[in-house]
C-alpha positions, 0 to 999 in steps of 0.5 A: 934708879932704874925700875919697871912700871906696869900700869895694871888697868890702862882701860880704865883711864881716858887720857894720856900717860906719860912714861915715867922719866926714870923707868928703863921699863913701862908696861901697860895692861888693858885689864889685869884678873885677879889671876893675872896680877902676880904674872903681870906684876913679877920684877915690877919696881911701880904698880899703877892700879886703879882698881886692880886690888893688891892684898896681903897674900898677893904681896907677899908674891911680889918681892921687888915691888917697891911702890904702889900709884894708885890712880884715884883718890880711893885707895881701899883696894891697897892692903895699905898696913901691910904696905906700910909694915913692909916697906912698900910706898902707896900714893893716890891721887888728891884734888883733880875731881874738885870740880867734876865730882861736885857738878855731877852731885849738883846734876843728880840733886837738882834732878831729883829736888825739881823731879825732873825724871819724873815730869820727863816721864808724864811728858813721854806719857802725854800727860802735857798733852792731855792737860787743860792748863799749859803746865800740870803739877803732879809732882812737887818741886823744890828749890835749893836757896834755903835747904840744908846741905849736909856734908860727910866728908869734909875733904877737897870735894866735900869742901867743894860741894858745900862751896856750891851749895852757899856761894851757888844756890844760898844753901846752908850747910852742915859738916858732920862730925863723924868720920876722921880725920878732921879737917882743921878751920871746919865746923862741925854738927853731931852727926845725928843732927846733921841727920835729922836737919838736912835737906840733901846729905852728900857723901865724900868720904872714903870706904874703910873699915869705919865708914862702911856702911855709915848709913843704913837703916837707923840713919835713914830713919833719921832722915827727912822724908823728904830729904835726899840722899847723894852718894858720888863716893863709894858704894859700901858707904850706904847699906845698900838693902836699907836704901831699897827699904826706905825707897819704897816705905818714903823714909826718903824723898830720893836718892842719887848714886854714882856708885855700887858696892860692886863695879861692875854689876856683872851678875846683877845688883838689888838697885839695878832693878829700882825702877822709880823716878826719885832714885838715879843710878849713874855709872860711877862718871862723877869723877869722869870728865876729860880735864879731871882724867887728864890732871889725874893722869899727870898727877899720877906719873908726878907721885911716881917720879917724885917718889923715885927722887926722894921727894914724894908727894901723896903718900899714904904709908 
């Protein structure tokens, strides 16, 4: 088989991609508009996204495409059940964040359990220098070895970040039993437990139409006040006004966010302007390494060319 392969959103992976073996035909696109996704895409056997969203009344335009790679592991901007009623194969990538995506959790838990944002900022405003003691204590600090882990997501990186959090830090840990499909050899705590027990409550599951908005403000009432919230997944997991809300009423201690419900925040966004030491807000990186991008890359030319041999792997339809 001979096929064209247009990669839609080059730019938005830092790594090397291989050219498919079987393709007569490779294009990459820096940036694809939405405008400019039939015309990039005409004749295309393959389309590679990665945030590039490929819906029903764009599909239909597209009679030839006959498989869809996404490069990452969320896939909500693939109309995948009009994909799967017609024929068009979708394969995302799976396990090459195991590592970067629970680390960069880790980093945004330890800062926000130690304060360090916060004592940073006294030091920057000479509160150290000011102070009769060698050290001053004006903000608490928790330790990790013996707080409650909660976990939505019980997947490759939920997995992975409870294996920090016991084999790390001696943290329990509580898979809620909330989102499917449930993962087999995985206990599992009512989510309203998991809710009212943990210390920390990470989230590592993908964005469908049942996990939108699986935390809003009922959760976050739930919640320890001094619990924090961790969300290195999807934006439109949280409801992201009930976040605000219960930052600034202390329902929560804090919360970490690598992500918004939209990427880019070219017209602004609500958790933009909080400008508090106990919320961080990172650029969606988690998953952002150099070795993680690069597996991912291989992995994504792989789904390809075994899809082409009759051999695939990853697929969602």
């Amino acid at each position: 088989m001979t096929g064209k392969v247009v990669f839609l959103d080059r730019a938005s992976l830092k790594a090397k991609v291989r050219k498919p073996a079987f393709s007569d035909s490779y294009v990459e696109f820096e940036k694809t508009s939405p405008e400019q996704i039939v015309p990039h895409l005409q004749g295309a056997t393959v389309a590679i996204t990665n945030k590039v969203p490929l819906r029903e009344e764009t599909l239909k335009q597209l009679p030839d495409l006959k498989m869809i790679a996404v490069a990452a592991t969320g896939y909500d901007v693939v109309d995948v059940p009009y994909c799967k009623a017609h024929g068009i194969a979708v394969a995302n990538i799976r396990n090459y964040a195991v590592h970067t995506v629970p680390e960069h959790a880790f980093a945004l838990i330890l800062a926000l359990r130690r304060n360090i944002l916060a004592y940073r900022a006294d030091v920057e405003a000479g509160v150290w220098q000011k102070s009769d003691q060698f050290c001053f204590f004006t903000h608490d600090i928790g330790d990790l070895h013996g707080a409650t882990l909660g976990v939505i997501g019980e997947g490759a990186l939920g997995k992975a970040t409870a294996h920090i959090a016991e084999k790390g830090f001696g943290m329990r840990v509580l898979y809620a039993d909330h989102v499917p499909p449930k993962m087999e050899g995985v206990t599992f705590t009512p989510f309203d437990q998991v809710l009212a027990e943990a210390d920390v409550l990470t989230l590592h599951c993908p964005l469908t139409p049942d996990t939108k908005n699986i935390i809003g403000m009922n959760e976050l009432r739930k919640m320890k006040r001094s619990a924090l919230l961790i969300n290195t997944s999807r934006g439109g997991l949280v409801d992201e006004s009930a976040l605000i809300q219960a930052l600034d009423e202390g329902l929560i201690a804090g919360a970490g966010f690598d992500v918004l419900t939209t990427e880019p925040p070219r017209n602004g966004h609500p958790l933009l302007d909080v400008r508090r030491t106990n919320f961080i807000l990172t650029p969606h990186v988690a998953w952002a390494s150099d070795g993680a991008m690069q597996f991912l890359a291989d992995q994504l030319i792989d789904n390809i060319e075994l899809w082409e041999k009759g051999t695939p792997q990853h697929l969602l339809t």
